[in-house]
C-alpha positions in Angstrom: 8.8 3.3 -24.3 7.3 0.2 -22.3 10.4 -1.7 -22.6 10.9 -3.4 -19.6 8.2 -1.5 -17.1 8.6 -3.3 -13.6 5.3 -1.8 -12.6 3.0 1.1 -12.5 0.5 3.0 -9.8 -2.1 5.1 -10.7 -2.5 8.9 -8.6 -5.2 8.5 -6.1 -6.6 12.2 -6.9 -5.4 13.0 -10.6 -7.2 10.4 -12.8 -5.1 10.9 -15.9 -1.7 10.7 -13.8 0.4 7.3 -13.6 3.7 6.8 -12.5 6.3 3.8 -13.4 9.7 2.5 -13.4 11.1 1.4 -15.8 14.8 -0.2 -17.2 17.2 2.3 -18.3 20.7 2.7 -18.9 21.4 4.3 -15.5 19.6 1.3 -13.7 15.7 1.9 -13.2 13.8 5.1 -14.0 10.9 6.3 -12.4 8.6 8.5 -14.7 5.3 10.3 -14.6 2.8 11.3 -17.3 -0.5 12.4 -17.5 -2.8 9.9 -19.8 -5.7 12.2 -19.9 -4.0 14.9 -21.8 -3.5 14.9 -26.1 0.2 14.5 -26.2 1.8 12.4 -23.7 4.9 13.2 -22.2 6.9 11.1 -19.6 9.0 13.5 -17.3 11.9 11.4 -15.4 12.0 11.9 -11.6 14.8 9.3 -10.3 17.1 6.7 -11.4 17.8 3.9 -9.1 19.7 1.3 -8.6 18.3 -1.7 -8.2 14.8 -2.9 -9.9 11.8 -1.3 -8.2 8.4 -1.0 -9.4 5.6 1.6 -7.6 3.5 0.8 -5.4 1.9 4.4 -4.4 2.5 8.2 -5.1 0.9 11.3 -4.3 1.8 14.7 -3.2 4.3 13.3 -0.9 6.2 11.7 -3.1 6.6 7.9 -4.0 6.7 4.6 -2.5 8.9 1.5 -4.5 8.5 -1.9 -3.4 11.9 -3.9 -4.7 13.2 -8.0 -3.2 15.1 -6.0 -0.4 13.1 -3.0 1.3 10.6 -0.1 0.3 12.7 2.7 -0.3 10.5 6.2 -0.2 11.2 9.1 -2.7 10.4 13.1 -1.9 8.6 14.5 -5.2 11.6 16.1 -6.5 13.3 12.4 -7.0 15.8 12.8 -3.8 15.8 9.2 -2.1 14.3 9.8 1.3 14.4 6.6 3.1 14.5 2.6 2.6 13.4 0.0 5.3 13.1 -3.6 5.4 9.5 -3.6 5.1 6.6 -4.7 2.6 4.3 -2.2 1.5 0.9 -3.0 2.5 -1.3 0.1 1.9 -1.0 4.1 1.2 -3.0 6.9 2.5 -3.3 10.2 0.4 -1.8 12.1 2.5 1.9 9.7 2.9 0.8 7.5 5.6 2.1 3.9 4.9 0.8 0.3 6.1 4.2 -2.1 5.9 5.0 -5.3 7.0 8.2 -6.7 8.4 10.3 -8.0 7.1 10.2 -7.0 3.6 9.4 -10.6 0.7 6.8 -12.1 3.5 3.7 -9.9 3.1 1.6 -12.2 5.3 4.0 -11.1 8.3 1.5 -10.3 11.5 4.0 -7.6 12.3 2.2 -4.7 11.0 2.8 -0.7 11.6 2.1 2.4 10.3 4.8 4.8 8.9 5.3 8.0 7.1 7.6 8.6 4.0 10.4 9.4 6.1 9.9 5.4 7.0 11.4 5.5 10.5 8.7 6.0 13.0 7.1 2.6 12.9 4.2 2.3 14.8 3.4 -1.3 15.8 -0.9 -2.0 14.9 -1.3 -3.9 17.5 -4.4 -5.8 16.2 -4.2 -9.9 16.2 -6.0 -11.6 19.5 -3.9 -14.6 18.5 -0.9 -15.5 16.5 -3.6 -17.4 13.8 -4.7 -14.5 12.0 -3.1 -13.9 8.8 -2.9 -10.8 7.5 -4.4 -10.2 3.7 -5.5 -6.6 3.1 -5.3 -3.3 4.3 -6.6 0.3 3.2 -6.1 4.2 4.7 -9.7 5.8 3.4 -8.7 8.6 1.4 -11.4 11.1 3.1 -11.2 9.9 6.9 -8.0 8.4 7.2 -9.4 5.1 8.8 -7.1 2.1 8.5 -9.1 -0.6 7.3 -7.0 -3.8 8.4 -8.6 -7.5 7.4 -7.5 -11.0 8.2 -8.3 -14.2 8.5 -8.2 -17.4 11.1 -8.6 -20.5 9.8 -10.4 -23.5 12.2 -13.6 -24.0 13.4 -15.8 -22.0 10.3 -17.2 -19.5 12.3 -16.1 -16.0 11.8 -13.0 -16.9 9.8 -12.5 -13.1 8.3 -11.7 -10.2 10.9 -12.3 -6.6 9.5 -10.7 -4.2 11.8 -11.2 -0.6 11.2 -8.8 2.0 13.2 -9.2 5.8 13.5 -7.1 7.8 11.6 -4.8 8.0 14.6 -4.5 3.7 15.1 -7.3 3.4 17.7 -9.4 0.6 17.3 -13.5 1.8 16.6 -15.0 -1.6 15.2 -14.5 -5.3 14.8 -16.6 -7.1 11.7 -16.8 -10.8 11.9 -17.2 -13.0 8.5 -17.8 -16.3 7.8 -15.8 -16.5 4.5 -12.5 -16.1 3.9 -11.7 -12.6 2.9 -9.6 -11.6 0.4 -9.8 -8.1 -0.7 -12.3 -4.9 -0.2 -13.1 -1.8 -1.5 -15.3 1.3 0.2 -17.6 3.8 -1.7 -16.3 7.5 -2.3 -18.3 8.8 1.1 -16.9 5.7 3.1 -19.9 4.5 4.1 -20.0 1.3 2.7 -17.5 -1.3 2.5 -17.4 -4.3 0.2 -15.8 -7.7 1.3 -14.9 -10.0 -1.4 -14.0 -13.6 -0.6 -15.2 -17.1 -0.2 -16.2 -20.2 1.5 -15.0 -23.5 1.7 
């Protein structure tokens, strides 16, 4: 096993399960196993096509980022959908953050998405075509969509930190004065962490 893995994602509720894709002689398998256990043993839920590699899974199935698209599959390995859109963030419960078009993830054309990958609901969230889009989150207890960008110019709040309701309503604005480049929020989402820099 391991030979030729194009990537893996961890479960965000079951610490010892992981899930990967890897090159078989059908194309690219995607496979599951649970690390945490004695004996380890992969169980084969797909074979694609084209190379893949996970990006998120959970109870709703699995998201696989490849060159052309993000193509959605139900738990039971049946494809479900594929768009022309970069994956950008995945809640627990299926939601998706994407960008289009798919191979430019600093598009400012963001929405939200289920599995099924056809309802895309624009985030309308940039006062001016200079922010550029670096990170986004869905919290796995609220659902708030944590969306953060940047503008580059005069040095004064450079780093926008936009955080949505669980239903894509806007409920704060954070202004930085670094450039931010990824975050992180504690188990009871009351604190988030920026991490970035200044120049």
């Amino acid at each position: 096993g391991g030979c030729g893995v194009t990537g893996f994602a961890w479960h965000p509720t079951d610490p010892g399960a992981i899930a990967w894709v890897e090159e078989s002689e059908g194309g690219f398998a995607l496979r599951t196993a649970n690390v945490a256990s004695d004996t380890i043993t992969a169980t084969e839920v797909s074979v694609l096509r084209t190379a893949v590699r996970p990006v998120a899974w959970g109870p709703w199935g699995y998201a696989l980022q490849g060159d052309n698209g993000l193509t959605t599959v139900t738990p039971s390995g049946a494809t479900f959908a594929t768009a022309d859109v970069q994956f950008v963030a995945a809640g627990s419960d299926g939601r998706l953050v994407v960008a289009r078009p798919a191979g430019i993830p600093l598009s400012s054309d963001w929405a939200i998405t289920g599995p099924d990958l056809a309802d895309q609901r624009t985030l309308d969230r940039f006062d001016a075509l200079e922010e550029h889009p670096v990170a986004a989150a869905i919290l796995p207890r609220s659902g708030r969509i944590v969306l953060v960008s940047n503008r580059f110019g005069d040095g004064s709040g450079l780093a926008r930190i936009e955080i949505l309701s669980a239903e894509g309503t806007r409920e704060a604005v954070i202004r930085s004065g670094m450039i931010a480049d990824s975050i992180a929020w504690s188990p009871d989402e009351t604190r988030l962490a920026i991490g970035g820099y200044y120049y």
